[in-house]
C-alpha positions in Angstrom: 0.0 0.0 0.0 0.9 3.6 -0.6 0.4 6.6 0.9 0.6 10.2 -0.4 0.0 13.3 1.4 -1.1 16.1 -0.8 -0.8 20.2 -0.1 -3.3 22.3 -2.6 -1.7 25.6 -2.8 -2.6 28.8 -5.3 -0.5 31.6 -7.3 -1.0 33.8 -10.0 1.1 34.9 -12.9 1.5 35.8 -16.6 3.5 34.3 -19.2 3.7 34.0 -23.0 4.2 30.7 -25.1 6.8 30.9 -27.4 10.2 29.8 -28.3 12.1 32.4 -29.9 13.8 30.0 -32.5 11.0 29.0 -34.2 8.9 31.3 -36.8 5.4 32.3 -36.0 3.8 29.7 -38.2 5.4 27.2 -35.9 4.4 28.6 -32.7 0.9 28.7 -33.7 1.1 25.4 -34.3 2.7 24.3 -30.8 0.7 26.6 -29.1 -2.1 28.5 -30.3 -3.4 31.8 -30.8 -1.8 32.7 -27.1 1.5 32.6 -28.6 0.5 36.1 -29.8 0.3 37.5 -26.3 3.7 39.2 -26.7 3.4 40.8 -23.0 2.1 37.7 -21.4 -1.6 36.1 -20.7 -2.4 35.2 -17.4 -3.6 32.3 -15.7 -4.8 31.6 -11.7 -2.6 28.1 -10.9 -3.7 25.7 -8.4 -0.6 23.3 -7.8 -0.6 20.4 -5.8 2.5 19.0 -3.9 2.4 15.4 -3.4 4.8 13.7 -0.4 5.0 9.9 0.3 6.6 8.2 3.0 5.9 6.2 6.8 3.9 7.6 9.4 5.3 9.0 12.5 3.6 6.6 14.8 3.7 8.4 17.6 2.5 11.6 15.9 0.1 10.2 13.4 1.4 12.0 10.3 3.7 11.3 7.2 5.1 14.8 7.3 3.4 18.1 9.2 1.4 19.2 6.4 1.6 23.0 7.7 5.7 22.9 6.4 4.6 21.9 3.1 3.1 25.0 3.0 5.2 27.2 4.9 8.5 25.8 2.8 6.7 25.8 -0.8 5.0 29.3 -0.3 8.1 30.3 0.2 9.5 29.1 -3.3 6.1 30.4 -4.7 6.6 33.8 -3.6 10.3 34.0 -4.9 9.9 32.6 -8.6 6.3 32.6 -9.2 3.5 33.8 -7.9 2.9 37.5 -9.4 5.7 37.2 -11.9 5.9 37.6 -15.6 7.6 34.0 -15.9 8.9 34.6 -19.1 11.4 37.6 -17.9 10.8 37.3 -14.2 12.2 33.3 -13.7 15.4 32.1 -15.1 14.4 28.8 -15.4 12.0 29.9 -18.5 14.7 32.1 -20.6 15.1 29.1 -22.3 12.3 27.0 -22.1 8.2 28.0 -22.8 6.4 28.1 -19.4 4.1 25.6 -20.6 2.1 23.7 -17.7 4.2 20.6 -17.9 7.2 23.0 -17.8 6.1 24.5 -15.1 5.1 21.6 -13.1 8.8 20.9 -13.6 10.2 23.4 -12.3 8.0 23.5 -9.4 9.3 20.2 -8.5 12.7 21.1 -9.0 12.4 24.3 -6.8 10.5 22.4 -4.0 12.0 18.7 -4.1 15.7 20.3 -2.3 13.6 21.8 0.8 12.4 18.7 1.8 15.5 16.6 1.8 16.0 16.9 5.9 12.8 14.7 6.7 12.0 11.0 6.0 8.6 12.3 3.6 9.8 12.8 0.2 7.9 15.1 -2.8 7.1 12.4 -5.3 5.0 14.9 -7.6 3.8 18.0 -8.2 0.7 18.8 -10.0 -0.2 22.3 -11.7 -3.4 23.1 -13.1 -3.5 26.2 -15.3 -7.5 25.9 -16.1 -10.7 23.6 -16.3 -9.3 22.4 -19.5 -5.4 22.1 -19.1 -3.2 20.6 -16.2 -0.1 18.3 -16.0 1.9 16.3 -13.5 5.7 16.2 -12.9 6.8 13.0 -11.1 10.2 12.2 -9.2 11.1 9.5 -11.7 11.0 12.1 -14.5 8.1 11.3 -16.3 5.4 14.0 -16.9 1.8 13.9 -18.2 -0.2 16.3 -19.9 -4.1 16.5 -19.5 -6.8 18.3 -21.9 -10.2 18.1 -20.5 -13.2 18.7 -22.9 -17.0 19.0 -22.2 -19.9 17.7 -24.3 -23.8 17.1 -23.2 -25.5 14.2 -24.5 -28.7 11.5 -24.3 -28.7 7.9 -23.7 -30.6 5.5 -22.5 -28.2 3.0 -20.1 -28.2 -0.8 -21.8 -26.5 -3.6 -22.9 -28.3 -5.0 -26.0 -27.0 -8.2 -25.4 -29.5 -8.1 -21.9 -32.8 -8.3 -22.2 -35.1 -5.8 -20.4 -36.0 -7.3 -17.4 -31.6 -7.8 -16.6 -31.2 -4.1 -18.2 -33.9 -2.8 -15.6 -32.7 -4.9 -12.6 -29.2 -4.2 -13.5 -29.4 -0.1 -14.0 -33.0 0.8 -13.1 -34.5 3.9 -14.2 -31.8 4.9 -16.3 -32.7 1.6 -18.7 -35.6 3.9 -19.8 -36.4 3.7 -23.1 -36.9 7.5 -23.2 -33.7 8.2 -22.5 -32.1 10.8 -19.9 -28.9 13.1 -20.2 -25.2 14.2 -18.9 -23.3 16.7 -18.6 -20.0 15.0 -19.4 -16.2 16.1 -18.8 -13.8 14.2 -20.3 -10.0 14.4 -19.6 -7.1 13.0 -22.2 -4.1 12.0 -20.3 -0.5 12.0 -22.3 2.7 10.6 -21.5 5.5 13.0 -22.2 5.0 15.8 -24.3 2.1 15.5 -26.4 1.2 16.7 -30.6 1.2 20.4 -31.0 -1.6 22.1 -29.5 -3.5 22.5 -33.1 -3.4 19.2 -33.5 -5.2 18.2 -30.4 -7.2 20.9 -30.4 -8.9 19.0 -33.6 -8.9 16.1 -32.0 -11.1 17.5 -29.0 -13.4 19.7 -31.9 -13.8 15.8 -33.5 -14.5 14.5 -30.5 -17.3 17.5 -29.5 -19.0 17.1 -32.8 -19.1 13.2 -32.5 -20.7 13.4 -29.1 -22.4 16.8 -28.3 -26.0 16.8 -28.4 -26.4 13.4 -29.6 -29.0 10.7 -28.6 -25.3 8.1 -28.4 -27.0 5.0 -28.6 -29.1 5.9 -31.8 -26.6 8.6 -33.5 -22.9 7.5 -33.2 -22.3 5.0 -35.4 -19.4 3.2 -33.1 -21.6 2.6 -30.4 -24.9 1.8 -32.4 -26.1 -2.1 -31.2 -23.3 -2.3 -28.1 -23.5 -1.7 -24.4 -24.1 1.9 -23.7 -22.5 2.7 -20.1 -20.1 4.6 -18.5 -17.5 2.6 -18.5 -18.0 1.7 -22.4 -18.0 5.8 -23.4 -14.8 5.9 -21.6 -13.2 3.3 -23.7 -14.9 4.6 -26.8 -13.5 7.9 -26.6 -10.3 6.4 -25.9 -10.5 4.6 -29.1 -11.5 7.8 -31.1 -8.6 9.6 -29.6 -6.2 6.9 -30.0 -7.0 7.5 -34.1 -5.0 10.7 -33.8 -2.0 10.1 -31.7 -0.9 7.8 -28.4 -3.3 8.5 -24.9 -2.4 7.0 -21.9 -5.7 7.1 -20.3 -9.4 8.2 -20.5 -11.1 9.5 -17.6 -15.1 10.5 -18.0 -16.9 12.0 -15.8 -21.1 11.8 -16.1 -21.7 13.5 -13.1 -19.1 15.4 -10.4 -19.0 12.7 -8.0 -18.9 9.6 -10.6 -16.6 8.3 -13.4 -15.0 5.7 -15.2 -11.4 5.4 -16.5 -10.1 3.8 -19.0 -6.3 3.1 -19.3 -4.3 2.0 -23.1 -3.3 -1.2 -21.0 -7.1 -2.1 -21.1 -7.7 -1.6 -17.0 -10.9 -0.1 -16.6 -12.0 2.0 -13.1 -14.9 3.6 -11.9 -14.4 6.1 -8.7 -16.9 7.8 -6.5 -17.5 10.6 -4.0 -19.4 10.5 -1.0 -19.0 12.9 1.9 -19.4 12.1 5.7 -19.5 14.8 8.7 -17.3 14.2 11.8 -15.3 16.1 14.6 -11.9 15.3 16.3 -8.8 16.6 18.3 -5.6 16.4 17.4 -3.4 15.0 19.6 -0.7 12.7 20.8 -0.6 10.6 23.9 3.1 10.6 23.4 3.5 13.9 23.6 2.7 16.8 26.7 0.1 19.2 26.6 2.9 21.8 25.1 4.6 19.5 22.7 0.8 18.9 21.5 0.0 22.4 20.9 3.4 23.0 19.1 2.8 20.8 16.7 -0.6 20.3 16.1 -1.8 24.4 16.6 -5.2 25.2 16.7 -6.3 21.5 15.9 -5.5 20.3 19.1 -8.3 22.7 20.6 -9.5 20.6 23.7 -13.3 20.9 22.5 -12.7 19.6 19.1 -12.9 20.7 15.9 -14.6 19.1 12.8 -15.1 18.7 9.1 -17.0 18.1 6.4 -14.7 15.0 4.9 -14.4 14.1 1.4 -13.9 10.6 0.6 -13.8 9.1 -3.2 -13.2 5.5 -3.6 -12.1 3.8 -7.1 -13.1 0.0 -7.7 -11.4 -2.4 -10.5 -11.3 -5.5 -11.4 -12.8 -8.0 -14.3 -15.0 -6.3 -16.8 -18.3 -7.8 -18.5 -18.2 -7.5 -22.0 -21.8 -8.8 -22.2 -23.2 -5.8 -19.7 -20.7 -3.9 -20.5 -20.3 -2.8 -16.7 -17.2 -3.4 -14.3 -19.7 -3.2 -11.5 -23.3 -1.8 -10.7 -23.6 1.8 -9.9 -25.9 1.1 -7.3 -23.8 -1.2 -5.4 -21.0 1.0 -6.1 -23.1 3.5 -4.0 -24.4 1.3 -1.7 -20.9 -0.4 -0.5 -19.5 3.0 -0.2 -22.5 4.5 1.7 -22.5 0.7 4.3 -18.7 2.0 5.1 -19.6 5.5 5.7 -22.6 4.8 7.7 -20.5 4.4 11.4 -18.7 7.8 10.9 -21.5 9.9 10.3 -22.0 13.0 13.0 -19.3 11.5 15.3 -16.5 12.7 17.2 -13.5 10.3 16.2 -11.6 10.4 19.1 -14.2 9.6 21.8 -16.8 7.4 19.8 -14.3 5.5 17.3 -12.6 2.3 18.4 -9.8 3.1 15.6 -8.6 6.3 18.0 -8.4 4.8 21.0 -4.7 6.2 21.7 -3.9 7.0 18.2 -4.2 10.5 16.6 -7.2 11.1 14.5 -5.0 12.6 11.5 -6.1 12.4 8.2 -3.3 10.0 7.4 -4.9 7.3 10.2 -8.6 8.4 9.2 -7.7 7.2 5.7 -5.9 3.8 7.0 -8.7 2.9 9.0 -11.6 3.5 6.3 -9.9 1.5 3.9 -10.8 -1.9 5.2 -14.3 -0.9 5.6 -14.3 0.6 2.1 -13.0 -3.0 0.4 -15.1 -5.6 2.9 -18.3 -3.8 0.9 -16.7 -3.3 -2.2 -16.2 -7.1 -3.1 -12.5 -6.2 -2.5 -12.2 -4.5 -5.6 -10.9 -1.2 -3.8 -7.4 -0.6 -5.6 -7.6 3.7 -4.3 -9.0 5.8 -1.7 -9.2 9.4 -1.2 -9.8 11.3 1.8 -10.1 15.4 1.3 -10.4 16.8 5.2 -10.3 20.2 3.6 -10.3 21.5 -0.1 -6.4 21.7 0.8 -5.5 18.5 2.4 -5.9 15.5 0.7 -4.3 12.1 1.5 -4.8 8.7 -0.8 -4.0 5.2 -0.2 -3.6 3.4 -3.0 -3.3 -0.7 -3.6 0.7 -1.2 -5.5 1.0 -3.4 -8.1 2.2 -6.9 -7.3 
């Protein structure tokens, strides 16, 4: 199992896409009619700085997530935040500030300040809007994501069921009539992807395929198969694949639910469900003063809560015949059985897990797991835990 602690953190800047050596024609092609912005465009970044390591048993956590921010603001106050990155950052004389570029160098910048503990930055992810982000990892790889939106029909149904197993298996939305989404779909690249020209056509293709379509009476590829989730996700994958290499295909039909689709063949479907609890922060190891020093104003002796975030992602063998990896409703179900115990309660005093063990995010996650997996047919390979829009901490199953 791995865990990853994960510091959201914000800054503003400007910069301009371009590489001097090449002629206008070519960076239009790489990068778009922004290219033009000889003074710089700007963008509102939301970059996420993700640490694995052990937890401190005696304190709970895998780092004190308050450095992470102290340390990296500082680095985003020196090079980044407010600056003109083209003129205003050394790092991009030579290089576009481009998100996987900057990603990069955010890494670079922030990996060195964290070399004293046993936590170690592992990634660090920049969005630059809805539509664009990438992710810079410690083994060098980077990927680049384009998200696109489309609305559609469908009516949810295998062909290959009949109606009485299409209604049992997906209910209402085995209608006849039809309902609709609101989709967002995210392209995930390995590297550095085609010129930005070039995917933005694939993405218009994709629009025009899919937007405002009835999809199982109007697009031809998925005419007479399974219409779910999980197939759409695969399908675009397909479609994209046509134009150049994608690493994966997530979709998501509504905010809290989607499937992914991977160019190994895995498929995934994750969801979000929220529970309300309070705790304290603190350490039975440590004295009233050492608690307050490290834990601040969480350790408040009445408590403190939140609303928690959790979003749990399910694999495992996927029928071609249904064309589902698992029900939706059971999906639901499993995850909502889990949840049900730590609704409205105070985790230190009412939880058997905290019975002399911190009630830190890094524990809360540990200790859901099990009761995530036992009602999710053990096909829980990630889970999510969001105690704040800020602080997020995953476990995640390794590959054997």
């Amino acid at each position: 199992m791995l865990l990853t602690v994960s510091k959201r953190l914000e800054f503003s800047a400007s910069r301009r896409l371009f590489v001097k050596d090449w002629s206008d024609a070519e960076n239009l092609a790489a990068f778009g009619l922004e290219t033009s912005a000889r003074y710089g465009a700007g963008r509102n970044y939301v970059a996420y700085f993700v640490f694995s390591g052990a937890i401190d048993p005696g304190t709970g956590m895998l780092m004190n997530i308050s450095e992470i921010k102290e340390r990296v603001g500082q680095v985003l106050h020196d090079g980044f935040d407010h600056k003109f990155l083209n003129e205003d950052n050394p790092a991009f004389a030579s290089v576009p500030p481009t998100a996987e570029n900057v990603a990069r160098e955010l890494f670079a910048a922030a990996a060195p300040l964290f070399q004293d503990g046993q936590a170690r930055l592992v990634a660090c992810h920049l969005s630059e809007s809805e539509d664009r982000s990438a992710t810079f990892y410690s083994d060098g790889n980077c990927e680049a994501n384009y998200w696109f939106k489309f609305s559609a029909a469908r009516q949810t149904m295998s062909p290959q069921l009949g109606d009485a197993e299409n209604q049992k298996l997906f209910g209402v939305a085995a209608s006849p009539f039809g309902h609709g989404h609101n989709y967002r779909a995210r392209l995930t690249f390995q590297g550095s992807p085609a010129a930005s020209a070039k995917i933005s056509r694939c993405l218009d293709s994709l629009r025009r395929e899919l937007d405002h379509k009835n999809l199982n009476l109007e697009v031809p590829g998925l005419t007479n198969k399974p219409v779910t989730t999980e197939t759409l996700a695969r399908y675009i994958h397909q479609r994209a694949s046509e134009w150049f290499q994608v690493n994966r295909v997530r979709l998501h039909e509504r905010s809290d639910f989607f499937a992914e689709y991977w160019s190994a063949g895995s498929l995934f479907l994750g969801f979000q469900a929220p529970f309300s609890a309070a705790h304290c922060l603190k350490s039975e190891q440590l004295s009233a003063e050492e608690n307050v020093a490290l834990y601040g104003k969480c350790n408040n002796a009445r408590g403190h809560g939140h609303l928690y975030l959790t979003e749990a992602t399910v694999s495992g063998e996927f029928d071609e015949r249904s064309g589902t990896l698992t029900s939706f409703d059971a999906l639901r179900a499993g995850i909502a059985a889990a949840l049900e115990p730590w609704q409205n309660k105070h985790l230190d005093l009412e939880m058997n897990e905290f019975s002399g063990r911190p009630s830190t995010g890094e524990n809360i996650v540990q200790s859901l797991w099990p009761q995530f997996d036992s009602r999710l047919d053990g096909r829980l390979v990630r889970l999510r835990l969001w105690e704040t829009a800020n602080n997020r901490f995953t476990l995640r199953k390794q590959a054997s």
